[in-house]
C-alpha positions in Angstrom: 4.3 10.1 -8.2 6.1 11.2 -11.4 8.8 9.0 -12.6 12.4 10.8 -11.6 12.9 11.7 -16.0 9.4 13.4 -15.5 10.7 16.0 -13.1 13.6 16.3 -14.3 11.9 17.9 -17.6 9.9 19.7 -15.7 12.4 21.6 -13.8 14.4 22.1 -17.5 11.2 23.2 -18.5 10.2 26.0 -15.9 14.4 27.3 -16.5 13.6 27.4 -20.4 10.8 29.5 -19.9 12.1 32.0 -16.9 15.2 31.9 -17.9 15.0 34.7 -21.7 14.4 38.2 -20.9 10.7 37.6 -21.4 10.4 35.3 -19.0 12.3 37.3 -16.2 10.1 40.4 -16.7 7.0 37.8 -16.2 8.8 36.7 -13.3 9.1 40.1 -11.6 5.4 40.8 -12.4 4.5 37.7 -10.5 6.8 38.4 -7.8 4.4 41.6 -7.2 1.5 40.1 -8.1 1.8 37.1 -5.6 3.0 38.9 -2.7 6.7 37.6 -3.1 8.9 40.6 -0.7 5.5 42.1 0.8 2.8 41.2 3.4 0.0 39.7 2.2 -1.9 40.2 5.4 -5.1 42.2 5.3 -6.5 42.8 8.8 -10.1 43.7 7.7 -10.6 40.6 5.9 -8.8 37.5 7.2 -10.2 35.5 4.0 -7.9 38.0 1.6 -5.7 37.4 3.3 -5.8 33.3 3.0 -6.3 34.2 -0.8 -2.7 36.6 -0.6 -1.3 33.7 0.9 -2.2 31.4 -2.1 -0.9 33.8 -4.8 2.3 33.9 -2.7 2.5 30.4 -2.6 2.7 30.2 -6.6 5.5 32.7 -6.6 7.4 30.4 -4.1 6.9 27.5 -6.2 8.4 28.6 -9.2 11.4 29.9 -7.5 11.9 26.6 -5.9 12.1 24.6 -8.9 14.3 27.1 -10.6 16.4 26.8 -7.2 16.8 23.2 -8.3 19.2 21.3 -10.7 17.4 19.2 -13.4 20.5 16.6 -12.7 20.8 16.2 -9.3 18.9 13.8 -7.9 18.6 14.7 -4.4 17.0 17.8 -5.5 14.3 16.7 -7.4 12.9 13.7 -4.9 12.9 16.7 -2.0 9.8 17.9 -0.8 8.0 20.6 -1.2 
């Protein structure tokens, strides 16, 4: 498991880079990209839909660690 300093960097790290103007309009591309506000669901193919599902779940890990506060503690030992 990373060491607590680790993650903390890391989570400074992901606001560094979506935090400029570049980085929010990557942001919103990945948002539609990875399913973010839309179904991902495909009923013709139920493995497209597994692979929707794992694009979305990229989106939703980067807006979890920017949820998150490099110095709180708490945050950074919750789970995912």
């Amino acid at each position: 498991m990373p060491k607590q300093k680790d993650i903390s960097q890391l989570i400074k790290d992901y606001l560094e880079t979506f935090n400029t103007d570049a980085g929010k309009r990557v942001l919103e591309d990945l948002s539609t990209l990875c399913y973010e506000n839309r179904s991902s669901f495909i009923s013709e193919n139920p493995y497209h839909t597994v692979h929707n599902e794992g694009l979305r779940q990229v989106i939703l890990h980067i807006r979890r660690q920017l949820a998150k506060n490099p110095f709180e503690k708490r945050q950074l030992e919750a789970k995912e």
